[in-house]
N, CA, C and O atoms as CSV, one atom per row, in Angstrom:
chain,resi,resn,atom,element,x,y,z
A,1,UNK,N,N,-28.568,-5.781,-6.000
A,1,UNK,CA,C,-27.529,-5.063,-5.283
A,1,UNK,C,C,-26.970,-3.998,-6.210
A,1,UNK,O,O,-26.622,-4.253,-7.362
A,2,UNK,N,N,-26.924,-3.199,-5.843
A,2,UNK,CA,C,-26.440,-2.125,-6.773
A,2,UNK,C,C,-24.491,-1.845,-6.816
A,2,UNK,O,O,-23.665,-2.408,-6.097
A,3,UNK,N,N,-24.246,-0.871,-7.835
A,3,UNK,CA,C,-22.878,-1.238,-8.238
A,3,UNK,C,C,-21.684,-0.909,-7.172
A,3,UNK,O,O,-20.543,-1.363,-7.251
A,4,UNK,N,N,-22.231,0.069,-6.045
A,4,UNK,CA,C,-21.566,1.030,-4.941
A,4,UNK,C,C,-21.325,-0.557,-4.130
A,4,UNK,O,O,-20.168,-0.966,-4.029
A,5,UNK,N,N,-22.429,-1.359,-3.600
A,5,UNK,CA,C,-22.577,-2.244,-2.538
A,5,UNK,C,C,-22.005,-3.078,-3.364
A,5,UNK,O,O,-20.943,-3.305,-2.786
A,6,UNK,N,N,-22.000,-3.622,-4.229
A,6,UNK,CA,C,-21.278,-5.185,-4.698
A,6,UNK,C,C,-19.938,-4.781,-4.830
A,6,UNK,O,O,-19.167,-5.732,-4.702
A,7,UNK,N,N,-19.251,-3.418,-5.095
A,7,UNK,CA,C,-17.577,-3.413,-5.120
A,7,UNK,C,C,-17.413,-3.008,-3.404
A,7,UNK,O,O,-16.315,-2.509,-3.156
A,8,UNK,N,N,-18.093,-3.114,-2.525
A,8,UNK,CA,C,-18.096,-2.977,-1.128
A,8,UNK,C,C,-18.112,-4.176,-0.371
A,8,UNK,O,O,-17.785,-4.361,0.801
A,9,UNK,N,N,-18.641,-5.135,-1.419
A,9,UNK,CA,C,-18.795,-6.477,-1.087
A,9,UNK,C,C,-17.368,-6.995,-1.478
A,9,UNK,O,O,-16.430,-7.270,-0.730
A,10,UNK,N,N,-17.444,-7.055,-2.794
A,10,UNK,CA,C,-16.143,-7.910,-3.114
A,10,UNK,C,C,-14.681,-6.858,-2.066
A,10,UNK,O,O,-13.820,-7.196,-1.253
A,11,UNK,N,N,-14.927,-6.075,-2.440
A,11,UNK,CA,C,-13.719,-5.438,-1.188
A,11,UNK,C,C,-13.562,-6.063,-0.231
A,11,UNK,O,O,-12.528,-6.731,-0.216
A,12,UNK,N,N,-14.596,-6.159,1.145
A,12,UNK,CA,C,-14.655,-7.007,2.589
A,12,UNK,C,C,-14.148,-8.479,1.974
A,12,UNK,O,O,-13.406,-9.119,2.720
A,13,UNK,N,N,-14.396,-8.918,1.015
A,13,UNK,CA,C,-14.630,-10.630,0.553
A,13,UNK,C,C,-12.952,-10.792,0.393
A,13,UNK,O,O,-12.338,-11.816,0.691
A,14,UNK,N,N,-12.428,-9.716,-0.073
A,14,UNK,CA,C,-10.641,-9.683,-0.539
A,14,UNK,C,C,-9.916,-9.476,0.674
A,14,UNK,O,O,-8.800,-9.853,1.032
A,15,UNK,N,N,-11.145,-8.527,1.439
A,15,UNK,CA,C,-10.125,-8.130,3.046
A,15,UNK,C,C,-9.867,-9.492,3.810
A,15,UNK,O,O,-8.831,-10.029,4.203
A,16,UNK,N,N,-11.223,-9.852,3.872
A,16,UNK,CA,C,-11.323,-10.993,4.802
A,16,UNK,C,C,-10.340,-12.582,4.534
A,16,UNK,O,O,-9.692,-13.183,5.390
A,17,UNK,N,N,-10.509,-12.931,3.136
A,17,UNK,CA,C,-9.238,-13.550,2.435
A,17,UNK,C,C,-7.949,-13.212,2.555
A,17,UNK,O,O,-7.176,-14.153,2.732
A,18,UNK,N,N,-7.406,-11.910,2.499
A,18,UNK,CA,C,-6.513,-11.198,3.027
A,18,UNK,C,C,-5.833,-11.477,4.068
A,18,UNK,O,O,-4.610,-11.587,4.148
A,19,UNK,N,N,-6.898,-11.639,5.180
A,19,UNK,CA,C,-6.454,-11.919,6.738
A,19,UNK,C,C,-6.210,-13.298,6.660
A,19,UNK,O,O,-5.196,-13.640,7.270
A,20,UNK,N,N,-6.680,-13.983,6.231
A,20,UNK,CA,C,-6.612,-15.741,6.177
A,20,UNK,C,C,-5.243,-15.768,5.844
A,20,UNK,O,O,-4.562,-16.522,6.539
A,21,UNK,N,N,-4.704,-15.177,5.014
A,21,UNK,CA,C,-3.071,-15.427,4.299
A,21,UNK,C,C,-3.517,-15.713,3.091
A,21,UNK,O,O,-2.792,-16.604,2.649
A,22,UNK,N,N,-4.367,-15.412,2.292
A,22,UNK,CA,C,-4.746,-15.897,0.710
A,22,UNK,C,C,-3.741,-14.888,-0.281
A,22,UNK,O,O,-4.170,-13.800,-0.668
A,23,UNK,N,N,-2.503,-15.325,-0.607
A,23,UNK,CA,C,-1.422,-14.343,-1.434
A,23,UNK,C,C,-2.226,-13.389,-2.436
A,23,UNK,O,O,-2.108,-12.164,-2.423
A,24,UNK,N,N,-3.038,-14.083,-3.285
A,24,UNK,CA,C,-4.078,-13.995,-4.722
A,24,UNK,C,C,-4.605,-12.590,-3.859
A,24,UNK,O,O,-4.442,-11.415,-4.191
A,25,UNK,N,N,-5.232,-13.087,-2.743
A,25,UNK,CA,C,-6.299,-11.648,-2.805
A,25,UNK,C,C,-5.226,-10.575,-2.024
A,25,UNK,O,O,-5.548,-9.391,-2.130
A,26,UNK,N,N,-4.066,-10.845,-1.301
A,26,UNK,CA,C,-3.156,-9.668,-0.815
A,26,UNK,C,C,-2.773,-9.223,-2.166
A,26,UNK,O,O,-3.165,-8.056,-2.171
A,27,UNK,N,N,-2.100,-9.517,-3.615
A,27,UNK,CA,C,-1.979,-9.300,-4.547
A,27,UNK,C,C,-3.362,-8.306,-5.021
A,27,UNK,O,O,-3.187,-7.148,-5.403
A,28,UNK,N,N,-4.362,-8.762,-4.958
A,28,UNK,CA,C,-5.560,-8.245,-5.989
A,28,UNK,C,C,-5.909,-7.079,-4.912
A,28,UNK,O,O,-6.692,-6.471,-5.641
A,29,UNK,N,N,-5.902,-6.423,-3.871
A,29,UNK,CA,C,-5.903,-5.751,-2.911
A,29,UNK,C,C,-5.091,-4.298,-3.299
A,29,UNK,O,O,-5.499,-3.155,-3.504
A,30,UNK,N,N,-3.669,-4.953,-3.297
A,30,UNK,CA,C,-2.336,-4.547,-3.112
A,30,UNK,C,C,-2.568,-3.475,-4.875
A,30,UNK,O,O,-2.408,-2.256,-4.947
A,31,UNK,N,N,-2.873,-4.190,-5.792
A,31,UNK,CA,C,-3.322,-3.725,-7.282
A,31,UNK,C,C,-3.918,-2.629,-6.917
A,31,UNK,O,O,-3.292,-1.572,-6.840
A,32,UNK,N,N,-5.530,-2.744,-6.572
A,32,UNK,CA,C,-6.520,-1.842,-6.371
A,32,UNK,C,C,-6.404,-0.948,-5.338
A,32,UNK,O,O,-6.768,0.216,-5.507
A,33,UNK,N,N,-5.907,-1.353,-4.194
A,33,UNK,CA,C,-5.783,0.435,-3.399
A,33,UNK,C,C,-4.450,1.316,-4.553
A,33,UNK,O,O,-4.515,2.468,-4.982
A,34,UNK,N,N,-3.418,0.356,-4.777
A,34,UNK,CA,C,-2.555,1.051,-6.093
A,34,UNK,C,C,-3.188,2.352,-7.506
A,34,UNK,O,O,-2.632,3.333,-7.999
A,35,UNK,N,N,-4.256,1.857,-7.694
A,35,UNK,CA,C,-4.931,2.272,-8.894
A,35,UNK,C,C,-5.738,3.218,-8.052
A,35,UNK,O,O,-5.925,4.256,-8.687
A,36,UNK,N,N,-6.223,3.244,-6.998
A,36,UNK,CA,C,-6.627,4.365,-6.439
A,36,UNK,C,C,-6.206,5.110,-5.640
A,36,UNK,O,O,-6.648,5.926,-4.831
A,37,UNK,N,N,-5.083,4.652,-6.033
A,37,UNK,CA,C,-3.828,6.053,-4.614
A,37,UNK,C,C,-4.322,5.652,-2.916
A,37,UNK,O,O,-3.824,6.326,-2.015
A,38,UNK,N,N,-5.284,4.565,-2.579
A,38,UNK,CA,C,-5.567,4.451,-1.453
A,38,UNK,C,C,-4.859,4.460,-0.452
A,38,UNK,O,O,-4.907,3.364,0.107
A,39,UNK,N,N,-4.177,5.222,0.082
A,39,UNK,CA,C,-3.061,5.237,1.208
A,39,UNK,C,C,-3.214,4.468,2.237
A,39,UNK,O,O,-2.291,3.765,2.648
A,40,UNK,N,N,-4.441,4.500,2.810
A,40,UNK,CA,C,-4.364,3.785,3.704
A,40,UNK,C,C,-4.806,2.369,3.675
A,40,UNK,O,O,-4.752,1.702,4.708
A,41,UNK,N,N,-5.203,1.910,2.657
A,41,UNK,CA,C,-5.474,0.886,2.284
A,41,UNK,C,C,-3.669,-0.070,2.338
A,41,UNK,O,O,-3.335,-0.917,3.166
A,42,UNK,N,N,-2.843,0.462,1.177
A,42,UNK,CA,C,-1.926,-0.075,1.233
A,42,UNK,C,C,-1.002,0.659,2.415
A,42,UNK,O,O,0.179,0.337,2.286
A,43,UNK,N,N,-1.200,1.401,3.334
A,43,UNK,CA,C,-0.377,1.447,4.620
A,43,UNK,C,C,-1.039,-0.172,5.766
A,43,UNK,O,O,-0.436,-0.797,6.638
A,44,UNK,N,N,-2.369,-0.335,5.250
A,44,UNK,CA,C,-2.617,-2.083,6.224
A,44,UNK,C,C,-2.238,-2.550,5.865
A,44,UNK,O,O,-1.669,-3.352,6.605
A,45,UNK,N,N,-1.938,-2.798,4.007
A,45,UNK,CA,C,-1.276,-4.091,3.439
A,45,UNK,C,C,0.463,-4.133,4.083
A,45,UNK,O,O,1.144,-5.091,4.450
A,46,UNK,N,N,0.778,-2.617,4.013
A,46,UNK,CA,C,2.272,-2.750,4.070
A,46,UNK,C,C,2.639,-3.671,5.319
A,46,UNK,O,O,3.406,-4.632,5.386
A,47,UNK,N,N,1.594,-2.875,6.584
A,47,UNK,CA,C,1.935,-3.212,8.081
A,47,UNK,C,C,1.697,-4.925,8.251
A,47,UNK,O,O,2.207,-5.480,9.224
A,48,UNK,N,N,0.983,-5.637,7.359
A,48,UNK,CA,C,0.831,-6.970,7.725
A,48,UNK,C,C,2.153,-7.383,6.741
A,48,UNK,O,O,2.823,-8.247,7.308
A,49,UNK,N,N,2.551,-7.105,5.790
A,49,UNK,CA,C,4.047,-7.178,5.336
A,49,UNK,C,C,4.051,-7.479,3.468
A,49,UNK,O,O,4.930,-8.011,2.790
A,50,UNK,N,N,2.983,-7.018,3.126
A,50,UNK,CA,C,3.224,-6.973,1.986
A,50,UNK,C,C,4.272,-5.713,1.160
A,50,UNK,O,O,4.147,-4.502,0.983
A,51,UNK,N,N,5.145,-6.561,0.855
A,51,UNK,CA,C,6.400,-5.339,-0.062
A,51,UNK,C,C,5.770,-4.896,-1.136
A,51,UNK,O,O,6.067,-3.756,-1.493
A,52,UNK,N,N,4.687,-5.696,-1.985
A,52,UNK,CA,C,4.661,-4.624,-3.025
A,52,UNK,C,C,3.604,-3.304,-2.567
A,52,UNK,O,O,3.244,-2.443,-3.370
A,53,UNK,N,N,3.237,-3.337,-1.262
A,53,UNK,CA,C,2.173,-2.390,-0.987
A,53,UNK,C,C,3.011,-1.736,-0.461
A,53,UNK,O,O,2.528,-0.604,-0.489
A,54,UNK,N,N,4.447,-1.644,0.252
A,54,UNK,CA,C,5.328,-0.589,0.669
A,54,UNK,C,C,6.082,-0.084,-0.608
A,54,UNK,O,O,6.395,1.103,-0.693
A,55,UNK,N,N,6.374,-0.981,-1.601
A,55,UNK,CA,C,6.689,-0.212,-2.969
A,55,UNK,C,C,6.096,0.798,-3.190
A,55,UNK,O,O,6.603,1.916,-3.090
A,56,UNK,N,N,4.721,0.524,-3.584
A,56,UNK,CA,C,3.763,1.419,-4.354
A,56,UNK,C,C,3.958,2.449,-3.346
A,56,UNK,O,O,4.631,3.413,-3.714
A,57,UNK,N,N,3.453,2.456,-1.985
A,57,UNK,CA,C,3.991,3.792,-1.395
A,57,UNK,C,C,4.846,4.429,-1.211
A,57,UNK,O,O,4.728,5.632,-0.980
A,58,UNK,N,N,6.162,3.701,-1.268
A,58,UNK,CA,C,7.391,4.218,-1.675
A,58,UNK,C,C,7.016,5.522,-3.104
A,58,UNK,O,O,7.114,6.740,-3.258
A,59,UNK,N,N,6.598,4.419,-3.831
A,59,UNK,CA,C,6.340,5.272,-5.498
A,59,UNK,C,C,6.115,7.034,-4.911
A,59,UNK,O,O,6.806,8.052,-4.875
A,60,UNK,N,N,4.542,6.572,-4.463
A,60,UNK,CA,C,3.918,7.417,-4.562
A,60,UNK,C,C,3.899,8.677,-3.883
A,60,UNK,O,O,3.528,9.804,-4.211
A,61,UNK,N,N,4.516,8.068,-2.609
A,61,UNK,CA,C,5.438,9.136,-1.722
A,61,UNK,C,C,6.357,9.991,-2.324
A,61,UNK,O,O,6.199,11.209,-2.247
A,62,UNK,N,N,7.404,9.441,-2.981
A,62,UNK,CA,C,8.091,10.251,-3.728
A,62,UNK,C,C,7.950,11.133,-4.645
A,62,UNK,O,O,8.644,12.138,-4.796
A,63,UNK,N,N,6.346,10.516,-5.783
A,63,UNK,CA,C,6.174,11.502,-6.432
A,63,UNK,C,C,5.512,12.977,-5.769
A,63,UNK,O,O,5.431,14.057,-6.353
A,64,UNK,N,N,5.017,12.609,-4.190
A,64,UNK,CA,C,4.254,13.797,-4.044
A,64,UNK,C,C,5.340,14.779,-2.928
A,64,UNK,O,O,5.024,15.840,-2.389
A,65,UNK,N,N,6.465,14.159,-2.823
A,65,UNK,CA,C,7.352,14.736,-2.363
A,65,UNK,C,C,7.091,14.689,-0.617
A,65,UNK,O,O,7.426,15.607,0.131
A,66,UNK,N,N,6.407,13.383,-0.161
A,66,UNK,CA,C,6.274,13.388,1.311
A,66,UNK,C,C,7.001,12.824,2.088
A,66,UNK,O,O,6.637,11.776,2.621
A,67,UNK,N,N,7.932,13.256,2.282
A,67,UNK,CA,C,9.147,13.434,3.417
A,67,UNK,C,C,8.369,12.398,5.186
A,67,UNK,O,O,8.978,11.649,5.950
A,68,UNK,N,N,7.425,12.684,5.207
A,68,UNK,CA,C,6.857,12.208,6.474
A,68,UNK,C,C,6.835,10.862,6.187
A,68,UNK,O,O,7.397,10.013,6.880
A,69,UNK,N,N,5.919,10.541,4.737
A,69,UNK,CA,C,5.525,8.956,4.665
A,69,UNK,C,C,6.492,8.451,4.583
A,69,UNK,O,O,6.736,7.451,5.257
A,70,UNK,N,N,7.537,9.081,3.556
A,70,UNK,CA,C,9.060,8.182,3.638
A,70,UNK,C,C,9.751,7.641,4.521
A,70,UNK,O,O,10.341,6.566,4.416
A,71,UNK,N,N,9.710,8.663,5.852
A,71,UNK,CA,C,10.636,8.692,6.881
A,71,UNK,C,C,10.107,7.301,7.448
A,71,UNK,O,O,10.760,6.273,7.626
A,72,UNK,N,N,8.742,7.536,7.689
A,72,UNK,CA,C,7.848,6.530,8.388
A,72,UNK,C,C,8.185,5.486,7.734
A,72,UNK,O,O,8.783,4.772,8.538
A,73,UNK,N,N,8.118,4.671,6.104
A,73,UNK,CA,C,8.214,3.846,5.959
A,73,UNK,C,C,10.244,3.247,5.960
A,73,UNK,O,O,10.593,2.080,6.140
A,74,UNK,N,N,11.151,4.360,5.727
A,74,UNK,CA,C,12.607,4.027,5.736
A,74,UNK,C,C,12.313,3.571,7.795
A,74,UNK,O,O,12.859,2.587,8.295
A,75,UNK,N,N,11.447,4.470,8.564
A,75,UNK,CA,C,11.603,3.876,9.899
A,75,UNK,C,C,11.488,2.189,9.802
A,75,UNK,O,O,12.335,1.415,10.246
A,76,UNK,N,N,10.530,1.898,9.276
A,76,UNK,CA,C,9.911,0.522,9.287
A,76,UNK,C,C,10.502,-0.415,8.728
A,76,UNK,O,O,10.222,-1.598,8.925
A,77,UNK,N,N,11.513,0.051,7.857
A,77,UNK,CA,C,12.708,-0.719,7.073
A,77,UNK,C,C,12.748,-0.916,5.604
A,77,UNK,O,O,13.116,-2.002,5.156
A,78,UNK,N,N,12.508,-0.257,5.074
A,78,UNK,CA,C,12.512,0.464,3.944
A,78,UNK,C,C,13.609,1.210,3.321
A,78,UNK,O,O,13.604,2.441,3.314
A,79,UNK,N,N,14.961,0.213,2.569
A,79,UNK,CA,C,15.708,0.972,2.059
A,79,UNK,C,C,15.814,1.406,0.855
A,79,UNK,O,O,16.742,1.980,0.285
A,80,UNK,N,N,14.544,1.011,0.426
A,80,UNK,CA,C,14.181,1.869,-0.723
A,80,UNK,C,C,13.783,3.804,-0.319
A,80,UNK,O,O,14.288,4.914,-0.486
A,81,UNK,N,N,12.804,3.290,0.163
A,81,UNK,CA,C,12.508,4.752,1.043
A,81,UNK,C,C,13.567,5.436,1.505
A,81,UNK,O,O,13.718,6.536,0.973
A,82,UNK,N,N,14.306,5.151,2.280
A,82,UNK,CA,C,15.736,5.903,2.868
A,82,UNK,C,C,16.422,6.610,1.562
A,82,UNK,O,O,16.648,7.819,1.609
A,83,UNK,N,N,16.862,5.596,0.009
A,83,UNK,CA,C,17.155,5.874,-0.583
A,83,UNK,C,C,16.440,6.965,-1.448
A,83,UNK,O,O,16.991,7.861,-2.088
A,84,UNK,N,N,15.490,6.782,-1.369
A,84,UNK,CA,C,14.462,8.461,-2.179
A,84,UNK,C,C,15.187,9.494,-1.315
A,84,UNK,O,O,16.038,10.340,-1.591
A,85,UNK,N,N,14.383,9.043,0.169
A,85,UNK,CA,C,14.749,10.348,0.966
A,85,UNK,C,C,16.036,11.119,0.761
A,85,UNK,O,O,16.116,12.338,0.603
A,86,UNK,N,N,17.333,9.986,0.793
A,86,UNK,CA,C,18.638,10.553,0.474
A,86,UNK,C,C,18.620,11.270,-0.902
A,86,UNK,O,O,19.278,12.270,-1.186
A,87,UNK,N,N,17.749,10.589,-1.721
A,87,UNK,CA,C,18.141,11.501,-2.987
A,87,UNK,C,C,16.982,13.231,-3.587
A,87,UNK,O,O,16.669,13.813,-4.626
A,88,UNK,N,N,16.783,13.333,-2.225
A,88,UNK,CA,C,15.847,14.175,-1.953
A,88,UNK,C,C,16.911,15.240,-1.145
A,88,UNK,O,O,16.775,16.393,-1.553
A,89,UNK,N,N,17.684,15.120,-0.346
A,89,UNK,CA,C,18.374,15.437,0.289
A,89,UNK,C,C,19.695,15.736,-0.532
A,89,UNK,O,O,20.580,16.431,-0.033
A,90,UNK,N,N,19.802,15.234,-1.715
A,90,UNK,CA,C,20.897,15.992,-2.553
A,90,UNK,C,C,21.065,16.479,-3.472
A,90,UNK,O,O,22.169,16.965,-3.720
């Protein structure tokens, strides 16, 4: 198996654990879309309710100055987010 397909593998293997409720692999998930800026990776983690995957987008939102993702995630309940936004706003 070559190196593209086995981190394609273990990916599905973390997703699928993921869905079960396995914390370990929402954690080891939550890490790796982190380290690769994967947005939408941690926008699924956030929506099934992992906080540190709405953190990191919190983060990362802010550093790129996106007003949209913020809004979206302060919509979703995010008063961290609200709080960037506000301090964006002054």
């Amino acid at each position: 198996m070559s190196e593209p397909d086995s981190a394609a593998s273990e990916m599905a293997e973390l997703r699928a654990r993921a869905y079960e409720g396995d914390q370990d692999a929402i954690d080891q998930l939550v890490e790796l879309a982190g380290s690769r800026n994967d947005l939408d990776e941690l926008r699924s983690l956030a929506d099934v309710g992992s906080s540190d995957a709405v953190d990191i987008l919190v983060e990362l939102a802010g550093e790129r100055g996106d007003r949209a993702e913020l809004q979206r995630l302060a919509t979703a309940g995010s008063q961290d987010a609200a709080d960037v936004l506000e301090e964006m706003d002054s």
